[in-house]
N, C-alpha and C positions, 0 to 999 in steps of 0.2 A: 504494500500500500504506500502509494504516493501524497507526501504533506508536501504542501507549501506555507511557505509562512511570509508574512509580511515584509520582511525586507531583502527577500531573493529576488534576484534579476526578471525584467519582463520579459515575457515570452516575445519570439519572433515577430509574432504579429503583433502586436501593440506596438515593437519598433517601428514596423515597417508602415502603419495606418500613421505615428507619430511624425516619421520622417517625410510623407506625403503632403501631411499637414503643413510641416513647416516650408515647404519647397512650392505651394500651391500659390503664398502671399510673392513673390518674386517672380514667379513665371508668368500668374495674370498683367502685374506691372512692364514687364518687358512687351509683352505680346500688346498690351493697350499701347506704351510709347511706338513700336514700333509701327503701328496700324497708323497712328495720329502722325508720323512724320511720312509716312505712306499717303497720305493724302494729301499734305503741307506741299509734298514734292508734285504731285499728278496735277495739283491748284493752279502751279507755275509758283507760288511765293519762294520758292527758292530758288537759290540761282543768284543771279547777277542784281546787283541793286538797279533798283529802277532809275531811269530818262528824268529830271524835271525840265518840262520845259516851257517858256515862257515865250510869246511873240508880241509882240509890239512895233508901234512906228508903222504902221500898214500903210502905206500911200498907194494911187497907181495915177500916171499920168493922165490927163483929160488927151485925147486922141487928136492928134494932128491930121490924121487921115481913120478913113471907117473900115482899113485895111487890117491894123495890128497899133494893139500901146504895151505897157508895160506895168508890172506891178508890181513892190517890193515889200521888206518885212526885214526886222532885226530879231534874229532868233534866240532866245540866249538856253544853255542848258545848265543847269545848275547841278547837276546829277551825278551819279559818281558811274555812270552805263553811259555810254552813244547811241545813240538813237539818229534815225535818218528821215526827213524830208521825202518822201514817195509823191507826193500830188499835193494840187492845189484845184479847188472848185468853186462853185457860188451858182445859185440862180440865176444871177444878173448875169453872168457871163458864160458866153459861151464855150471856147474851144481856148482853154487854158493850159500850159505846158512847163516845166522848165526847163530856165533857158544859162549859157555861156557867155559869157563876152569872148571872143575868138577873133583875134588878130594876125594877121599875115600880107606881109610887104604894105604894111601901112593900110593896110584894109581890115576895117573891124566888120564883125558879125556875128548874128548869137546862132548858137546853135543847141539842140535841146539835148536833154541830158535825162537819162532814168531817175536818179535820186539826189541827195542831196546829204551828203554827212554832218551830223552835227555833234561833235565830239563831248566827252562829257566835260564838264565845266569850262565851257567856252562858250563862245559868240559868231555867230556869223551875220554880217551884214552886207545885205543885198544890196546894190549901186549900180546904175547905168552902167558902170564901167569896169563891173566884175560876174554875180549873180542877178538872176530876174524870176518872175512870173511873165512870159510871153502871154499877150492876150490877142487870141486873134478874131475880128469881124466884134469888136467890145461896144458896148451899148453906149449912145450918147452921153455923155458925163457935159457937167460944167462944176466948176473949181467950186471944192467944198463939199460936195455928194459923198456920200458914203455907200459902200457897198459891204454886206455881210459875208467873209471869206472863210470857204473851211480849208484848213492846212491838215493833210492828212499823214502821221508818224507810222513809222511801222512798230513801234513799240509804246509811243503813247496816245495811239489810236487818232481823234478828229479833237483839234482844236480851231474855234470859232473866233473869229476876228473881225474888226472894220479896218476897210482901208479909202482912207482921203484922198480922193478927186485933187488931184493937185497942178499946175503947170509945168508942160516938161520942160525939164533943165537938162541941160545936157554938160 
């Protein structure tokens, strides 16, 4: 006949139900972190810090001819990511582009361009006689009109802007 008494070791199984116990608070905790940063990542939040970016200064020329004017913008990115300039739109206007200043044998001309870099914490400023928005067949303006422009980011999606009818200077 088998005694046991009070302070002899526990059986196997009571180890083995104890040690599942304590192993059960850790593994829920891993398994929930890991799900939670499983979807932090699938969200996009992680990653690269985000674009800020900010536009201002919108001008576009009042049109000297009902052929093509010009439009401009200072871009600035505050951001610690680059982020790029893909398009520029508006109701008002029809068939918008950007555009180059492109010089050769004393002959300028713009010519248009896919996108536009906008590095992170910097500036870009568009001028007659570097960057544009090409506008072409642009609605009658006179100096002062505003028009509402979307500027389209590939990473900070559509920012909305006014730009001021102005007289071109060249």
């Amino acid at each position: 006949m088998t005694t046991t008494t009070e302070g002899s070791a526990p059986s196997w199984r009571s180890r083995t139900i104890g040690a599942l116990r304590t192993a059960v608070l850790p593994v829920v905790a891993c398994t929930a972190t890991l799900s939670l940063l499983t979807v932090y990542t699938a969200t996009g939040a992680a990653g690269d810090p985000p674009a800020r970016i900010n536009v201002s200064n919108g001008r576009i020329f009042v049109p000297l001819n009902s052929a093509s004017t010009a439009a401009f913008f200072d871009i600035a990115n505050t951001g610690a990511a680059a982020d790029e300039l893909e398009s520029v739109s508006s109701p008002s206007l029809r068939v918008t582009m950007l555009g180059r200043n492109v010089s050769k044998n004393g002959i300028g001309r713009m010519e248009p361009i896919d996108s536009l870099p906008v590095p992170a914490r910097s500036e870009v400023r568009m001028t007659p006689f570097t960057l544009d928005v090409m506008v072409l067949d642009p609605p009658q303006l006179s100096v002062g009109n505003k028009i509402s422009v979307d500027l389209w980011f590939r990473k900070s999606g559509r920012i909305t802007v006014e730009a001021v009818a102005v007289p071109a200077q060249w």
